[in-house]
ROBA-588634 format. One record per residue: residue number from 1; residue in one letter; x negated, y, z negated of N, C-alpha, C, CB in turn. Coordinates in steps of 0.05 Angstrom, whole numbers, padded with zeros to 5 digits. Glycine has a CB too. Example, Ala and Ser with C-alpha at 12.3 -4.5 7.8 and 13.67 -1.06 7.14 Angstrom:
% residues 2
+-----+--------+--------+--------+--------+--------+--------+--------+--------+--------+--------+--------+--------+--------+
: num : residu :   n_xx :   n_yy :   n_zz :  ca_xx :  ca_yy :  ca_zz :   c_xx :   c_yy :   c_zz :  cb_xx :  cb_yy :  cb_zz :
+-----+--------+--------+--------+--------+--------+--------+--------+--------+--------+--------+--------+--------+--------+
:   1 :      A : -00264 : -00114 : -00156 : -00246 : -00090 : -00156 : -00264 : -00066 : -00156 : -00226 : -00089 : -00181 :
:   2 :      S : -00257 : -00045 : -00142 : -00273 : -00021 : -00143 : -00258 :  00001 : -00157 : -00282 : -00012 : -00114 :
+-----+--------+--------+--------+--------+--------+--------+--------+--------+--------+--------+--------+--------+--------+
This chain:
% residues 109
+-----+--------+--------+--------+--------+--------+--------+--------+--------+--------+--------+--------+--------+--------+
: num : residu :   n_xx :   n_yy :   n_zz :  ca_xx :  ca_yy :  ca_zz :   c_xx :   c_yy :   c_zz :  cb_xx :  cb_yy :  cb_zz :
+-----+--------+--------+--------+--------+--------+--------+--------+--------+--------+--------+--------+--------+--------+
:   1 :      X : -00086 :  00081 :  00429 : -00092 :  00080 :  00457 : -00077 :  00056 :  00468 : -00122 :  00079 :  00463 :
:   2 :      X : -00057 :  00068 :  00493 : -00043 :  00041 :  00496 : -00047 :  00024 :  00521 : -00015 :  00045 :  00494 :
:   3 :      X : -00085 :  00038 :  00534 : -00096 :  00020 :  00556 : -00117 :  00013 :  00552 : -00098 :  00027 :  00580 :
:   4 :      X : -00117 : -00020 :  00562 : -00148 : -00021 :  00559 : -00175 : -00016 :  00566 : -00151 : -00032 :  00559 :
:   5 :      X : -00168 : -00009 :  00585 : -00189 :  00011 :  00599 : -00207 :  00030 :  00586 : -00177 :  00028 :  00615 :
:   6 :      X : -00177 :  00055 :  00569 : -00181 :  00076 :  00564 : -00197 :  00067 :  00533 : -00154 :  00093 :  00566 :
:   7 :      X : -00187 :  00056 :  00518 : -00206 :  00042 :  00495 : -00234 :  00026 :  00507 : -00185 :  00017 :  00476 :
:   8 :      X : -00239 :  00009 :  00523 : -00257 :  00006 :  00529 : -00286 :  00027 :  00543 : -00246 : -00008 :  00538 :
:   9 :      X : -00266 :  00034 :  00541 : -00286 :  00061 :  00561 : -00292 :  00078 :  00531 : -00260 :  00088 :  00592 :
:  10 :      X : -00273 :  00084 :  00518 : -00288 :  00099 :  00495 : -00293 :  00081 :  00476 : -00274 :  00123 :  00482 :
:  11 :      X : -00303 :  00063 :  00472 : -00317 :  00043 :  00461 : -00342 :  00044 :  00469 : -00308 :  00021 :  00464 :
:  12 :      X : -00352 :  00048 :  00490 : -00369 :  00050 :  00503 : -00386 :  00069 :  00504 : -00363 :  00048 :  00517 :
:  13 :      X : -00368 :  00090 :  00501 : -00382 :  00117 :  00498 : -00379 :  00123 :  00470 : -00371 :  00141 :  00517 :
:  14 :      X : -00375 :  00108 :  00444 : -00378 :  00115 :  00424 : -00410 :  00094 :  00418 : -00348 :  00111 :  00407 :
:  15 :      X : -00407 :  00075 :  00425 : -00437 :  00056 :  00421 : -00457 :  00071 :  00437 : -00435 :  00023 :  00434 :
:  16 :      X : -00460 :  00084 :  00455 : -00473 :  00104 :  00462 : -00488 :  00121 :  00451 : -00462 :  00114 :  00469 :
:  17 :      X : -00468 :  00136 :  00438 : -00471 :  00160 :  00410 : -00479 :  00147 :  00391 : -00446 :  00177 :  00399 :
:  18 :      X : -00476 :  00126 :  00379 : -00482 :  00110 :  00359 : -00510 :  00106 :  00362 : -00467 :  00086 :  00358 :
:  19 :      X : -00526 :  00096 :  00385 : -00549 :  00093 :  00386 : -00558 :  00117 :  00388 : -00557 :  00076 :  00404 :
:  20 :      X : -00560 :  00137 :  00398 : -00568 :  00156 :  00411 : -00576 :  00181 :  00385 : -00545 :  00163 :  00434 :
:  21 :      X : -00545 :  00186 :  00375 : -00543 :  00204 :  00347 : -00544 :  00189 :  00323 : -00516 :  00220 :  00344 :
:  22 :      X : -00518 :  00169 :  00327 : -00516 :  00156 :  00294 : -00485 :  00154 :  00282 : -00534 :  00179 :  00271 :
:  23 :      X : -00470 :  00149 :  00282 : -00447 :  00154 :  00276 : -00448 :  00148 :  00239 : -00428 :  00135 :  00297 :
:  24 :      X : -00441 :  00166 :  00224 : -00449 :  00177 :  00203 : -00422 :  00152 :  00185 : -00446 :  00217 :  00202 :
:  25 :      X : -00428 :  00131 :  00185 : -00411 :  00116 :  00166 : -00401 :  00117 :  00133 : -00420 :  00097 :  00169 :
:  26 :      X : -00420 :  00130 :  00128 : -00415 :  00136 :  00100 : -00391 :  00156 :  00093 : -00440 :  00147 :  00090 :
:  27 :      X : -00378 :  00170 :  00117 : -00368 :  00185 :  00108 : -00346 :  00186 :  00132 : -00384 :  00205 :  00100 :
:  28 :      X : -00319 :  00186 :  00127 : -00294 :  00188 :  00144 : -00276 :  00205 :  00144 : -00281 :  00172 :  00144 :
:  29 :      X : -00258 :  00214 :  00149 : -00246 :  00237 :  00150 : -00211 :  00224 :  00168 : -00271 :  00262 :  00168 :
:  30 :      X : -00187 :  00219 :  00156 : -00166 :  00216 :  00165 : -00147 :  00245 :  00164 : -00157 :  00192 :  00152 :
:  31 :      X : -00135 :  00247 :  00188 : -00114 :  00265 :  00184 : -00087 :  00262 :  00203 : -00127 :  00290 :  00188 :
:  32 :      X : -00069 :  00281 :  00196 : -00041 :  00265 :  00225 : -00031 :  00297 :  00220 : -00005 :  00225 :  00214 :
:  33 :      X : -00022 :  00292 :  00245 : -00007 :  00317 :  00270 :  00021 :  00309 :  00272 : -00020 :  00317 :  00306 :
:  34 :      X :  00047 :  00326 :  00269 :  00063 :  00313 :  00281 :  00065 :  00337 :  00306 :  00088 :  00304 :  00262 :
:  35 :      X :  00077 :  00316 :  00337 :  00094 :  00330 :  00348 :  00114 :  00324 :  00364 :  00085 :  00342 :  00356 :
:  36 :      X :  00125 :  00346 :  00381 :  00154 :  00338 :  00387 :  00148 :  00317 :  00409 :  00175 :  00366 :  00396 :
:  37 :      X :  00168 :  00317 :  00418 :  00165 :  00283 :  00436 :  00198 :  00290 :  00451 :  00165 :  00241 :  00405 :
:  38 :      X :  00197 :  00318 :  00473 :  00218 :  00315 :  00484 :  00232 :  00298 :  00501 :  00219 :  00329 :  00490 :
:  39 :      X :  00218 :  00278 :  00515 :  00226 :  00248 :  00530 :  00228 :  00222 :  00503 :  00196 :  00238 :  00558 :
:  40 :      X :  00227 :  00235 :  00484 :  00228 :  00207 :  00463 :  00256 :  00210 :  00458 :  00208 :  00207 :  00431 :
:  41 :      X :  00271 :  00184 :  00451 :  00293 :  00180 :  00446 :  00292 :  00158 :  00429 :  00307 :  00180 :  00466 :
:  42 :      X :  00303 :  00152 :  00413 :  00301 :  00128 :  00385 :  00318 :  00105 :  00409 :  00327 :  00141 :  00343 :
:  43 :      X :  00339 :  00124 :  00417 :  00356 :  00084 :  00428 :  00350 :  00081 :  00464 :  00411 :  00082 :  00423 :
:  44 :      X :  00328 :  00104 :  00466 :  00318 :  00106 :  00498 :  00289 :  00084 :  00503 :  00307 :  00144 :  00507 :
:  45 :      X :  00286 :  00089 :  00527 :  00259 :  00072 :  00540 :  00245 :  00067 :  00523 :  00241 :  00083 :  00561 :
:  46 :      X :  00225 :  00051 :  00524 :  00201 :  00059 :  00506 :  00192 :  00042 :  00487 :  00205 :  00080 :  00494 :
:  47 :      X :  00165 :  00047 :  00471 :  00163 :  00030 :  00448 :  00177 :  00052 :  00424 :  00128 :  00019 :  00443 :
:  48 :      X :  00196 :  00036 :  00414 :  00216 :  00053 :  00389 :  00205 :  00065 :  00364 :  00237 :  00032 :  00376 :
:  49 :      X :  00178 :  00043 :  00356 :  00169 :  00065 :  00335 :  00157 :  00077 :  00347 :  00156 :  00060 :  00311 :
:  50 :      X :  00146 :  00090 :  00371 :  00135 :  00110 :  00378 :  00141 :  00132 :  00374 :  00132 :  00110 :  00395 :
:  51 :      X :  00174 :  00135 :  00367 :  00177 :  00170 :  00364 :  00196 :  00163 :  00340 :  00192 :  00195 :  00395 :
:  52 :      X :  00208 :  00182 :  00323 :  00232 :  00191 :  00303 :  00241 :  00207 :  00302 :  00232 :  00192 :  00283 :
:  53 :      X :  00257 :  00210 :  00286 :  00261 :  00239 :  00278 :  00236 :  00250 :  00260 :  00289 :  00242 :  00261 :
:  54 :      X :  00230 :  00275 :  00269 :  00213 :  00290 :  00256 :  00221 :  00303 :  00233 :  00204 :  00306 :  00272 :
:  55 :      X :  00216 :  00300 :  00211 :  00233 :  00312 :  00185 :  00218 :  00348 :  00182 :  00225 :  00285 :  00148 :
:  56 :      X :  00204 :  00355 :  00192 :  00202 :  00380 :  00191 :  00206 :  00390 :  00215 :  00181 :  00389 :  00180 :
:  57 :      X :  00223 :  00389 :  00237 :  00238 :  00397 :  00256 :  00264 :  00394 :  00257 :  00229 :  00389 :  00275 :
:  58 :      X :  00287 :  00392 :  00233 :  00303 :  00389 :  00244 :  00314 :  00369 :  00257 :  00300 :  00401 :  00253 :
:  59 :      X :  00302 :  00343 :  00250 :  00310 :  00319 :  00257 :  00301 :  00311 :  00284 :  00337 :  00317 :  00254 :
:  60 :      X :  00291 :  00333 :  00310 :  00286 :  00329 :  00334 :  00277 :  00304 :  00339 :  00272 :  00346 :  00343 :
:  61 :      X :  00267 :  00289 :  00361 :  00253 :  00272 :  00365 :  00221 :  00287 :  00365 :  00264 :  00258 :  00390 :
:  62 :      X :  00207 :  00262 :  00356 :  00183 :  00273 :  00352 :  00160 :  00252 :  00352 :  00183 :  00287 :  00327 :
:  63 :      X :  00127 :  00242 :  00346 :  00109 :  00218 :  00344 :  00093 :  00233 :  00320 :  00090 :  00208 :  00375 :
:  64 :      X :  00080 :  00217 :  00318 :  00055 :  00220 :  00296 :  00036 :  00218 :  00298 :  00053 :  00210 :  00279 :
:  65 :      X :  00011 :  00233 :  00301 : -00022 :  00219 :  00309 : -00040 :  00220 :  00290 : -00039 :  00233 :  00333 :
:  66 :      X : -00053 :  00198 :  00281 : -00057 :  00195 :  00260 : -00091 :  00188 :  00269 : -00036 :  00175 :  00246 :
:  67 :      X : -00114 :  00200 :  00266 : -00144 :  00213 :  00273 : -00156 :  00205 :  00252 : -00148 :  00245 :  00276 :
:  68 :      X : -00181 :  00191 :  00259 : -00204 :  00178 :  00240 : -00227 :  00187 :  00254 : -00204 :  00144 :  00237 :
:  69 :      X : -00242 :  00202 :  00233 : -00266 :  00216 :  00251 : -00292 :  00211 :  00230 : -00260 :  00256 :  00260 :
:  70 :      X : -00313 :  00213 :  00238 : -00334 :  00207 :  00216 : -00345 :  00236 :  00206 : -00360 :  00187 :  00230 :
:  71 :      X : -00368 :  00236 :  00198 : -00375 :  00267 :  00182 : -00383 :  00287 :  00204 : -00402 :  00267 :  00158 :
:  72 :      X : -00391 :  00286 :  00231 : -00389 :  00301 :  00253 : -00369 :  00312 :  00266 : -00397 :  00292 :  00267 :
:  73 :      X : -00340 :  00300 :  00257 : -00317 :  00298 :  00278 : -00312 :  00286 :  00297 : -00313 :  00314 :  00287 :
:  74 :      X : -00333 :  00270 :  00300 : -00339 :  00252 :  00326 : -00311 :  00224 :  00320 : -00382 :  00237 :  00324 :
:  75 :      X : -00292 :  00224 :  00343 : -00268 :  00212 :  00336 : -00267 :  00181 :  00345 : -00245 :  00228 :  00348 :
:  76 :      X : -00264 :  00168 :  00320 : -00269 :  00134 :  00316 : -00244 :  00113 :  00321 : -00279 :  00128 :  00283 :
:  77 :      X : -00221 :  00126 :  00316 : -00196 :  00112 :  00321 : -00173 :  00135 :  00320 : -00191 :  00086 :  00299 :
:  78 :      X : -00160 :  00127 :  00330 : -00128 :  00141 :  00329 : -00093 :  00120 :  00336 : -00131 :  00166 :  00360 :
:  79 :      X : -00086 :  00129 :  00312 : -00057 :  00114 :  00326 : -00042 :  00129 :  00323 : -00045 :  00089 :  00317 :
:  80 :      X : -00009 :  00119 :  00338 :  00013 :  00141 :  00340 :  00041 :  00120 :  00331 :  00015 :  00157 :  00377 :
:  81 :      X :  00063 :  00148 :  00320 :  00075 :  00122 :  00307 :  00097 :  00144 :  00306 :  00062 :  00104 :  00276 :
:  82 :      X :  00130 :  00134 :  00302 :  00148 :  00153 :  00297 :  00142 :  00188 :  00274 :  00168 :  00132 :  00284 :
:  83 :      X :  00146 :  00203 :  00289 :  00148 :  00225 :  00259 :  00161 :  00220 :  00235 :  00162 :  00250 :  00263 :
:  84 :      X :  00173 :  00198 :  00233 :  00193 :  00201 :  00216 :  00178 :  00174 :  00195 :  00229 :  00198 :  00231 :
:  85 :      X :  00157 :  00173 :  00199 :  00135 :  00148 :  00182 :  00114 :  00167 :  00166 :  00113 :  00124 :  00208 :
:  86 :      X :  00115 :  00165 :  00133 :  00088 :  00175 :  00119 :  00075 :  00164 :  00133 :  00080 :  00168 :  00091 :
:  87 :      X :  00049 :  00190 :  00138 :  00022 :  00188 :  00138 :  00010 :  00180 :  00117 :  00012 :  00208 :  00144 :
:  88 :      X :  00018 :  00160 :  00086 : -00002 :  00146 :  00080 :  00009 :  00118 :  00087 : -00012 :  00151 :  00053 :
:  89 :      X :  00024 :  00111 :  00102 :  00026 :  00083 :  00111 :  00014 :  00084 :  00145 :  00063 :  00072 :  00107 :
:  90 :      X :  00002 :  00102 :  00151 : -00010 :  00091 :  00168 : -00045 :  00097 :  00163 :  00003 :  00099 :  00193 :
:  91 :      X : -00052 :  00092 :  00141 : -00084 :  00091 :  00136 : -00095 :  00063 :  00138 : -00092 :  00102 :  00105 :
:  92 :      X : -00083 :  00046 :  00130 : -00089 :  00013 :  00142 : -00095 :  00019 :  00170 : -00060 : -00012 :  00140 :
:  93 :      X : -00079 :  00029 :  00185 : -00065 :  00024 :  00211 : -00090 :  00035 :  00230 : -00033 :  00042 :  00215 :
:  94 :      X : -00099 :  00059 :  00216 : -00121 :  00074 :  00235 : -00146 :  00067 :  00221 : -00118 :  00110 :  00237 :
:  95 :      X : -00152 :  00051 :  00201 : -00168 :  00037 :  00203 : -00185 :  00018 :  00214 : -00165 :  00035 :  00196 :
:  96 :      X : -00161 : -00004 :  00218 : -00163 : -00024 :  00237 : -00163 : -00023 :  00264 : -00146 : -00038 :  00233 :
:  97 :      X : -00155 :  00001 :  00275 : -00160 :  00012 :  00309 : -00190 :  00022 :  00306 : -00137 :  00043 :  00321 :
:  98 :      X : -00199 :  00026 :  00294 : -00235 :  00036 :  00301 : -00244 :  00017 :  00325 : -00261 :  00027 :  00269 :
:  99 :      X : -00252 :  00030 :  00342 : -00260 :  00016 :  00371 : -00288 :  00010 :  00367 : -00257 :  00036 :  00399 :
: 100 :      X : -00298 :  00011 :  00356 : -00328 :  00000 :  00345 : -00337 : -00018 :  00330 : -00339 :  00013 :  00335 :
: 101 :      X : -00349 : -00035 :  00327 : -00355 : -00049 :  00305 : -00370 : -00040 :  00281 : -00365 : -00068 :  00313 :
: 102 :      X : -00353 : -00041 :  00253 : -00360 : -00024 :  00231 : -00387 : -00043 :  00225 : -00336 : -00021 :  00205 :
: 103 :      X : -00412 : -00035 :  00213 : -00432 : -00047 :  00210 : -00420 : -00055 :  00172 : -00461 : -00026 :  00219 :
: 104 :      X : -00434 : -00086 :  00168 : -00437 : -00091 :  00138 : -00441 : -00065 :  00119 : -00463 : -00110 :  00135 :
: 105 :      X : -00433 : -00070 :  00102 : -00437 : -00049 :  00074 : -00465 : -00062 :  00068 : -00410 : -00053 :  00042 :
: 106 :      X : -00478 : -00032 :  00062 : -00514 : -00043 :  00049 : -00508 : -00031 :  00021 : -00551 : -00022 :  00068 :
: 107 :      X : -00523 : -00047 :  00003 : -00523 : -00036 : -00030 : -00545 : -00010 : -00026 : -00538 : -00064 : -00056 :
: 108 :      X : -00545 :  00014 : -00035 : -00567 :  00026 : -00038 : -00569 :  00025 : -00068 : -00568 :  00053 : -00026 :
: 109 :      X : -00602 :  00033 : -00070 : -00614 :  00025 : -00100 : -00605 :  00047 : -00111 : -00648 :  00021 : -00105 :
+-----+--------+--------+--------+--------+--------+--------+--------+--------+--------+--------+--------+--------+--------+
């Protein structure tokens, strides 16, 4: 998310749900989408790793969204990054975007 608003606002409405339902920490769920990105251009406007070439299109221009959801589907972070970047180098990445604050690890007996 590249306003702050728009993260604040769903920060907000994820602490919400958190009190309300529960947001199920024990359990996460990452996955990534690629798609095309016809205004992306590698040497055009823009933030540059935002798009690549997409290696299963044909080289087109393309981004990457990369989705962190807990055991509901209820969606905790997301980031976006050239197509042309493994999706396991960005599991750090959509980690650390979680708009919530992850609670301490408890030992269970």
């Amino acid at each position: 998310m590249e306003h702050g608003w728009s993260r604040a606002a769903w920060a907000i409405v994820l602490e919400e749900y958190d009190q309300a339902v529960g947001i199920n920490w024990a359990w996460q769920a990452a996955d990534a989408s690629m798609v095309k990105a016809p205004l992306g251009n590698k040497e055009g406007a823009g933030a540059p790793e935002a798009t690549g070439s997409n290696p299963t299109d044909r080289g087109t221009a393309g981004c990457q969204r990369t989705l962190l959801t807990d055991a509901k589907g209820i969606p905790l972070s997301v980031v976006r990054c050239g197509a042309n970047r493994h999706n396991s180098k960005m599991l750090m990445d959509v980690l650390d975007a979680v708009v919530v604050s992850i609670p301490a690890l408890v030992e269970q007996e």
